[in-house]
N, C-alpha and C positions, 0 to 999 in steps of 0.2 A: 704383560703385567706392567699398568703405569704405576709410575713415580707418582703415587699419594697415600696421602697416609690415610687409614682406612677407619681410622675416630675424628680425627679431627679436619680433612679434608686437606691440610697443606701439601703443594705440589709445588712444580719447579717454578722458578721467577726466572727473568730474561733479564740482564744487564750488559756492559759491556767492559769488556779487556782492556785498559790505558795505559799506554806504555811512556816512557819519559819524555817523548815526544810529541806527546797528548795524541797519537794515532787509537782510534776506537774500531777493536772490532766485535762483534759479539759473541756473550758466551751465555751460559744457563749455571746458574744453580739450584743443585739437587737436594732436596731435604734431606736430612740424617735418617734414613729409614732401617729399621731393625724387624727379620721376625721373633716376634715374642707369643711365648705363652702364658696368657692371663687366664685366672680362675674366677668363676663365676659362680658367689655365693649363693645366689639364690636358685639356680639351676641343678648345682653342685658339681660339675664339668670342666673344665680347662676348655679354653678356648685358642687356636692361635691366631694371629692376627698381623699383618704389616702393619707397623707407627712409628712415627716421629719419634724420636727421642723427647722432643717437647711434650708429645701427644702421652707419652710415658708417664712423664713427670706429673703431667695433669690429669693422670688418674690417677697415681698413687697421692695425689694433693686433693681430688675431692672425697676419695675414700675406697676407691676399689671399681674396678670395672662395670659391676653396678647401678652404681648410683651416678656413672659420670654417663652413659647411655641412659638412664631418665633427665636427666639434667638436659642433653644436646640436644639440639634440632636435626630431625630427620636429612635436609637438608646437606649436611656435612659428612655424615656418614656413608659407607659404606653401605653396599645391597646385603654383605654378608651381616656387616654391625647391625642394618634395620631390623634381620629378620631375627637376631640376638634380642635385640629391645624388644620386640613384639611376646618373646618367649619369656623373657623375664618380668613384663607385665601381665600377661597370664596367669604367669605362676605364682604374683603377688596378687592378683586377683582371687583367684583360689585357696590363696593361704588365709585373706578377711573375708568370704564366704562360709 
């Protein structure tokens, strides 16, 4: 299981440890990752999902899980968030058919 979040793509960065002696060694930081369970209104289902606590914030800021998987590019997502988008497009396609 890596370290990324699974809506928004953020994983680790690479920096380095400086100690008073300006000695540099290197470290990594790890995103804040949480599992959460988000609900998916158009689906009607609970989904769970690993994310960023940012990745959190910026769903319940565009409106719901939703509508921030039409909004994102495949690109960032997850295999499991793609295949999420793909079902909630379907099923808004069927509901204006």
């Amino acid at each position: 299981m890596s370290r990324v979040c699974e809506l928004t793509g953020k994983g680790r960065q690479v920096g380095n440890n400086v100690s008073h002696a300006n000695n540099k060694t290197k470290r990594t930081f790890l995103p804040n990752l949480q599992n959460v369970t988000l609900i998916s209104d158009a689906l009607g289902q609970s989904v769970k999902l690993r994310v960023s606590t940012h990745g959190l914030r910026s769903v319940e800021h565009v409106g719901g899980l939703d509508n921030w998987l039409t909004k994102t590019s495949d690109d960032k997502l997850s295999v499991k968030a793609r295949k999420l988008k793909r079902a909630i497009a379907k099923k808004a396609k069927e509901a204006t058919a």
